[in-house]
C-alpha positions in Angstrom: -26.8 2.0 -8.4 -24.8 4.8 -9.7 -21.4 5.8 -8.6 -21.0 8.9 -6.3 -17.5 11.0 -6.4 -16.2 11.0 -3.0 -15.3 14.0 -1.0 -11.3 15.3 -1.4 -11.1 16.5 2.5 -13.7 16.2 5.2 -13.8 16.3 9.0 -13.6 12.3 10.4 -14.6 13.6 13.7 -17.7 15.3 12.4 -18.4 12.2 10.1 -18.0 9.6 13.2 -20.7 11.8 15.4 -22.9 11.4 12.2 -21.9 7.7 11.2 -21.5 8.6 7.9 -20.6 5.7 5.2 -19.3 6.3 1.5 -20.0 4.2 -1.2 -18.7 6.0 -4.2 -15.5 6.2 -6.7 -12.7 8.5 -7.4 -11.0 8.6 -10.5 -8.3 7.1 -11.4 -6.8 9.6 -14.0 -7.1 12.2 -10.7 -4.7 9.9 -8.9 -1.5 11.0 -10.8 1.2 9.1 -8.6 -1.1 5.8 -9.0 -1.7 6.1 -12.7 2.1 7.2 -13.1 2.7 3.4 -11.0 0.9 1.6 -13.1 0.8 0.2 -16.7 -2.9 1.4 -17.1 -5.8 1.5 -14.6 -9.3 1.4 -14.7 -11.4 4.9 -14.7 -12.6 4.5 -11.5 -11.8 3.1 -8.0 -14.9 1.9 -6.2 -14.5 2.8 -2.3 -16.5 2.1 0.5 -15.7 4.2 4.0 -17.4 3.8 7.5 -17.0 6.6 10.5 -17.8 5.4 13.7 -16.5 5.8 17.5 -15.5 2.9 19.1 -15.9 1.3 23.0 -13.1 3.9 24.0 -15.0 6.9 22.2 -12.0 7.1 19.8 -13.2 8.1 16.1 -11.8 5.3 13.5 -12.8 5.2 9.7 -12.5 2.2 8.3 -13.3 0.5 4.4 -12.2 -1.1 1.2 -11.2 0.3 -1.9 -11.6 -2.3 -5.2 -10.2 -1.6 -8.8 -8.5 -2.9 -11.7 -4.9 -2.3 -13.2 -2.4 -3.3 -16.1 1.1 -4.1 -15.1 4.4 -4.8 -16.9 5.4 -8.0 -16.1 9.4 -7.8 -15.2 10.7 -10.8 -16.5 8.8 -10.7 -20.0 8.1 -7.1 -20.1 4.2 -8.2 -21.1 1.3 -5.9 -20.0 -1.0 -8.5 -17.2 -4.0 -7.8 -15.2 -3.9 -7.3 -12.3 -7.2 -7.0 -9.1 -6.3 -4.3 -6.3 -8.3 -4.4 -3.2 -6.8 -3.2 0.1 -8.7 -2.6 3.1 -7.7 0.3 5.8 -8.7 1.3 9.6 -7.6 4.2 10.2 -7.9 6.3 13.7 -7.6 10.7 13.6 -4.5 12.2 15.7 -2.9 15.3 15.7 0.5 15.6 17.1 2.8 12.1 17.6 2.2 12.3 21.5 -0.9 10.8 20.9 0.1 7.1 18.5 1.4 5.3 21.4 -1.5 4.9 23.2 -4.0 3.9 20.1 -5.3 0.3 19.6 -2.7 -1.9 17.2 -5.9 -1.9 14.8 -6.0 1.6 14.4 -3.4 3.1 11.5 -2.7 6.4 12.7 -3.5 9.6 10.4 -2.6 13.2 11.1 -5.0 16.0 10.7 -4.8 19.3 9.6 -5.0 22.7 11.5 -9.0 22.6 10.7 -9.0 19.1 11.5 -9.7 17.8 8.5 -7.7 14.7 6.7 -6.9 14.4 2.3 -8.9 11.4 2.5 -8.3 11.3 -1.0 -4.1 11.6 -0.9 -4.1 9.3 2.1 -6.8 6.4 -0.2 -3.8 7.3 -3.3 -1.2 6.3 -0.5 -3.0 3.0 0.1 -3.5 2.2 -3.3 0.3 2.5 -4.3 1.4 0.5 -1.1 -1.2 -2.3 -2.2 0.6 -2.5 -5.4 3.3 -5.9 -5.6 7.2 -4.7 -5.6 8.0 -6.4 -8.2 4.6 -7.2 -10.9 5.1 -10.7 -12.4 3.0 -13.2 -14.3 2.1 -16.3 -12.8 4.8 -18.9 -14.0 2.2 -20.8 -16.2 1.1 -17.2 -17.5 4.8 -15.8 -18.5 6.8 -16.6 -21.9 9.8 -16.4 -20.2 10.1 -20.1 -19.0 12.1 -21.0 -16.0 14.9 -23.1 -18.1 15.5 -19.4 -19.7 15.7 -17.6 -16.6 19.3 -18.1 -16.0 21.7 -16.0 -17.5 25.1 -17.1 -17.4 26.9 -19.0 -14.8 28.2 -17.5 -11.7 32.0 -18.7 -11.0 32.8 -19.0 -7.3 34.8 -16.2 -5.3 38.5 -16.2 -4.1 38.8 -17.9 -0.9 39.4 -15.6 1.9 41.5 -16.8 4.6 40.2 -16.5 8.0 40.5 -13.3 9.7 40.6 -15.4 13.4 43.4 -17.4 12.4 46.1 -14.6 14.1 44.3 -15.6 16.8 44.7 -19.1 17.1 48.4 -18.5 16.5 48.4 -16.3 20.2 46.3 -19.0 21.7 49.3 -22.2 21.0 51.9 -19.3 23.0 
């Protein structure tokens, strides 16, 4: 099967009355705030995106994006690998009136004035959130050992008398 590039922008409301699915990639060095994130990344990211309408006749899109990345590790500073998948659902609106009334399943995501969403900044945006805070090796994985993870010792603080204690003076009067 080969890979098809994905469309940048398109028209969810149009794609849900045609039940359109994408199964295709966008690349990775196009996804400058991603690859910026990340230690390396895999050329491409494999996404798959459904358009429907649902019981309520409200469009949703919803799908999985899969692909592969190097992170620095941040207590060794090693390079790891590291799986990304993150799945989305994700329901059309345009204005903020309209978010309290959609299902909790539904992610809302504004349109433009032609209707049509950057799937492809708003798939970037998922990517980067699926990312971990804070990229670490397993413990088994990492040099840095947990008997070396402490670096110094931590002497206690003054002791701070107790801001109430006026008060327990006025209560004794």
């Amino acid at each position: 099967m080969t890979n098809v590039k994905l469309p940048k922008k398109l028209d969810p409301n149009k794609s849900a009355q045609l039940r359109s699915k994408y199964d295709g990639v966008y690349f990775a060095r196009e996804m400058l705030r991603y690859s910026s994130a990340v230690a390396d990344a895999a050329p491409e990211v494999h996404v798959k995106i459904e358009f429907s309408k649902d019981a309520q006749s409200l469009t949703y899109f919803n799908g999985e994006m899969r692909s592969q990345v190097q992170l620095i590790c941040q207590r060794c500073n090693e390079v790891f690998d590291h799986s990304v998948h993150t799945e989305f659902c994700y329901t059309p609106v345009q204005g903020s009136e309209q978010t309290d009334l959609l299902p909790d399943a539904y992610e809302p995501v504004q349109v433009d004035d032609q209707g049509e969403v950057d799937l492809f900044e708003l798939l970037e945006d998922e990517l980067i959130l699926s990312l971990p805070l804070v990229p670490l090796h397993s413990h088994e994985e990492c040099k840095v050992k947990a008997e070396n993870m402490q670096f110094g010792d931590i002497e206690p603080g003054p002791v701070r008398e107790n801001p109430f204690a006026v008060l327990k003076e006025l209560k004794r009067d």
